[in-house]
Structures are given as structure tokens and as C-alpha cells.
Backbone as JSON, one array per atom type, in Angstrom:
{
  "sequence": "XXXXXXXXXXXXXXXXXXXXXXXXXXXXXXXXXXXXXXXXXXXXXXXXXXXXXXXXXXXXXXXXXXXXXXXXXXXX",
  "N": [[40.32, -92.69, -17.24], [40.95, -91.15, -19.19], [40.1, -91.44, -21.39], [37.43, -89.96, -21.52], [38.42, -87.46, -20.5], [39.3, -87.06, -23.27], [37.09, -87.34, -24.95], [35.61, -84.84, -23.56], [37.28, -82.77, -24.6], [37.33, -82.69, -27.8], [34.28, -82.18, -28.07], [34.24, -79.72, -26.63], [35.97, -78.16, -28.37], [34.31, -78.28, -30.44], [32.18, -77.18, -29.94], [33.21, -74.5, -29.75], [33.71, -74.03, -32.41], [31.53, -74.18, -33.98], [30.36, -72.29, -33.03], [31.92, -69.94, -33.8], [30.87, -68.45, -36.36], [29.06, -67.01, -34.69], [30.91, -65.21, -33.69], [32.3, -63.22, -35.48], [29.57, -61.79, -36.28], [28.8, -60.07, -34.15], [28.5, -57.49, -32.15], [29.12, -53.96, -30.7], [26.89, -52.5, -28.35], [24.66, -49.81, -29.06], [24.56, -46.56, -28.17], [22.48, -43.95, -26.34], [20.59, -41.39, -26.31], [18.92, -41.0, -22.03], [16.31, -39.83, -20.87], [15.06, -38.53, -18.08], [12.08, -39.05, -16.47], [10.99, -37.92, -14.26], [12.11, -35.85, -14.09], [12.67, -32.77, -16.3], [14.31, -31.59, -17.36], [16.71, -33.25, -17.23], [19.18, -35.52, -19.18], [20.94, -38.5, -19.83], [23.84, -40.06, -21.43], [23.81, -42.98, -22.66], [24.68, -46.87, -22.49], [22.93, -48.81, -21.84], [19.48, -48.75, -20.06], [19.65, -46.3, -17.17], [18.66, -46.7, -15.02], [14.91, -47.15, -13.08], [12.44, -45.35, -14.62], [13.31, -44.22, -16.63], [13.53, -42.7, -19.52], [13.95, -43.78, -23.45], [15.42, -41.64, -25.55], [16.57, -40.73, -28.8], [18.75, -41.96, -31.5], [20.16, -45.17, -32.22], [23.67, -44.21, -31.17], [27.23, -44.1, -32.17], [28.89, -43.9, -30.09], [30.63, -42.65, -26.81], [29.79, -40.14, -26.79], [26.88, -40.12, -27.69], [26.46, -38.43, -30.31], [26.35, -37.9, -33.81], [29.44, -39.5, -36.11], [32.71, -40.73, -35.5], [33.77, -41.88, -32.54], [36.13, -40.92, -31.84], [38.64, -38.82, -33.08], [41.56, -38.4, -34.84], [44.34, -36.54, -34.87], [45.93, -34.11, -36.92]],
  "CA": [[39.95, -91.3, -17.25], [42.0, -90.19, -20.39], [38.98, -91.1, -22.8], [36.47, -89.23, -21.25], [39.25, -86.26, -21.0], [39.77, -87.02, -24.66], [35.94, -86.77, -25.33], [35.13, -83.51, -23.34], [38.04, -82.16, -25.27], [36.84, -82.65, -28.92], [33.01, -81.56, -27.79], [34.49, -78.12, -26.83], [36.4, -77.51, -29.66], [33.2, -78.83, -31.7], [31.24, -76.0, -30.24], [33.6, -73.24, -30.52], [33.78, -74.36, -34.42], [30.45, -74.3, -34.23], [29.64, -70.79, -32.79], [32.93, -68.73, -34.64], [30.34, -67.61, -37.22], [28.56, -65.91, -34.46], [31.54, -63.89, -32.94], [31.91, -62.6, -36.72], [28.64, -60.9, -36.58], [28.89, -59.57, -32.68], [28.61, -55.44, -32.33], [29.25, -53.44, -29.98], [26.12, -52.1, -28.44], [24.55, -48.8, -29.38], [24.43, -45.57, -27.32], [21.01, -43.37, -26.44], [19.86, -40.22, -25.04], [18.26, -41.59, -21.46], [15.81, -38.53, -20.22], [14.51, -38.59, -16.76], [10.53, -38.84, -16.55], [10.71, -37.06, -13.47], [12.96, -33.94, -14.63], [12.35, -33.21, -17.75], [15.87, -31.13, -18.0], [17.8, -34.18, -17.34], [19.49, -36.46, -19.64], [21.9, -39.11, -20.28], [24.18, -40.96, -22.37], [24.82, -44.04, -21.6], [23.98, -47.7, -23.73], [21.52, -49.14, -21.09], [18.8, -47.93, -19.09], [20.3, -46.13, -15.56], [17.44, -47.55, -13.85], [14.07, -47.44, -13.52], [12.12, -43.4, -14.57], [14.48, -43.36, -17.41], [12.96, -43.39, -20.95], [14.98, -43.33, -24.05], [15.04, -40.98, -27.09], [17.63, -40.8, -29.72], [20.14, -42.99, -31.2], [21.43, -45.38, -31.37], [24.42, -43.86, -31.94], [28.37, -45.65, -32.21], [30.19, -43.04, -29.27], [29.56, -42.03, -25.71], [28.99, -38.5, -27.0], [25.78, -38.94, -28.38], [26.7, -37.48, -31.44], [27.25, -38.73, -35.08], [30.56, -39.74, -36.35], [33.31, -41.45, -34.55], [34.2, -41.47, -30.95], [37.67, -40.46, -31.61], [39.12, -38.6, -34.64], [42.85, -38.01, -34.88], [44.62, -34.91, -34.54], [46.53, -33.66, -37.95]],
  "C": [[40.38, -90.61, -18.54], [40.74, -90.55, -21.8], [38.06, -90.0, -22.72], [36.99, -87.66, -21.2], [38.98, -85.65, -22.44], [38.38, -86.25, -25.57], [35.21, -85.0, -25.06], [36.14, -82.07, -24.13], [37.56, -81.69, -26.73], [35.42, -82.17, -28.81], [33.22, -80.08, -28.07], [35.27, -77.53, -27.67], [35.2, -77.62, -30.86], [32.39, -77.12, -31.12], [31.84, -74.51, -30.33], [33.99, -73.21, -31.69], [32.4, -73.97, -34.8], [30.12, -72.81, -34.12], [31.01, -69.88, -33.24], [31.86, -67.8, -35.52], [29.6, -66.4, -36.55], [29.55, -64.8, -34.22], [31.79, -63.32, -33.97], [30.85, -61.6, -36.9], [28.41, -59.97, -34.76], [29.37, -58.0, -33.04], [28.65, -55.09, -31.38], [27.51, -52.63, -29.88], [25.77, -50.76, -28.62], [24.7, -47.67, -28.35], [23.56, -44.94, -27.53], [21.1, -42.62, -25.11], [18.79, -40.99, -24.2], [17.56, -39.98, -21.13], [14.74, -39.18, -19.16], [12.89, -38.2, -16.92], [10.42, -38.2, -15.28], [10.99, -35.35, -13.58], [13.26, -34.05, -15.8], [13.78, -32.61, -18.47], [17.49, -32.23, -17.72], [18.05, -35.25, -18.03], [20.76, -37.0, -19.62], [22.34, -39.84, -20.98], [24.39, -41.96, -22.19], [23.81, -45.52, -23.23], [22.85, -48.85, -23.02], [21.29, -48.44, -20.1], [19.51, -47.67, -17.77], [19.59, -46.64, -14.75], [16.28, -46.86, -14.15], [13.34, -45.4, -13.86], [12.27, -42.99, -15.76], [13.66, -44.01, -19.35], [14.06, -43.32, -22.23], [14.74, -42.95, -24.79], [16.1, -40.71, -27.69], [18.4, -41.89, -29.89], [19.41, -44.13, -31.82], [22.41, -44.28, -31.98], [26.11, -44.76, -31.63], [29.38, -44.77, -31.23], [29.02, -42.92, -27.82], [29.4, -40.71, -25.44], [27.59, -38.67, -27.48], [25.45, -38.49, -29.54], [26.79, -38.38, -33.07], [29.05, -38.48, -35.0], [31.12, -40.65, -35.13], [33.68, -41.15, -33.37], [35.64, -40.47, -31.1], [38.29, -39.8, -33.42], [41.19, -37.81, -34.26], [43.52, -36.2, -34.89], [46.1, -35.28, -35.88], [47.43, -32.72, -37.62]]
}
């Protein structure tokens, strides 16, 4: 049993050698105004669809305001 150990060992280090370059390029996904096709005065923020109705307009943007800039800015 200790080869076949030995083998499934070196495989899975072969493919997380292999796929490092992707987690390097990995992003956080965007955020987007969702607005309700039924009510036209309702929207939300969110970074996927709430379900089904829901179309999206704006964005992306990199917060769950919505907004430009950063989510969080320090206090001076």
C-alpha cells in the first residue's frame, strides 16, 4: 500500500504546482445594481442575481455600497 500512497501523494502536489499560477490571478467578484422588473422603485446591491425578475444595471463595482472607491476608508 505505501507506493500507491507514495504515488497519490506526488500527483497532488503536481497539480497544486500546477494550478498556483491560477490562484495568482483569482478576484474577488464584482458588485451591481440588481432592479426589480416588476417594481421599478426597487433595487439592489448585491454580486449575483437575487433570483429570478431581477435585471442588472451598473457596475461592476469593488464594495457592497455600490459606489466608487473603497469599501472601507480609515478614519484620520
Amino acid at each position: 500500500m505505501r507506493p500507491q500512497t507514495s504515488l497519490w501523494l506526488k500527483r497532488a502536489a503536481l497539480a497544486a504546482l500546477c494550478s498556483a499560477p491560477l490562484w495568482a490571478l483569482a478576484a474577488p467578484a464584482g458588485w451591481y445594481w440588481w432592479h426589480s422588473r416588476l417594481d421599478s422603485d426597487l433595487r439592489v446591491c448585491a454580486q449575483f442575481m437575487p433570483s429570478q425578475g431581477w435585471e442588472r444595471r451598473g457596475g461592476p463595482f469593488d464594495n457592497p455600497r455600490c459606489a466608487p472607491g473603497p469599501a472601507f476608508r480609515p478614519q484620520r
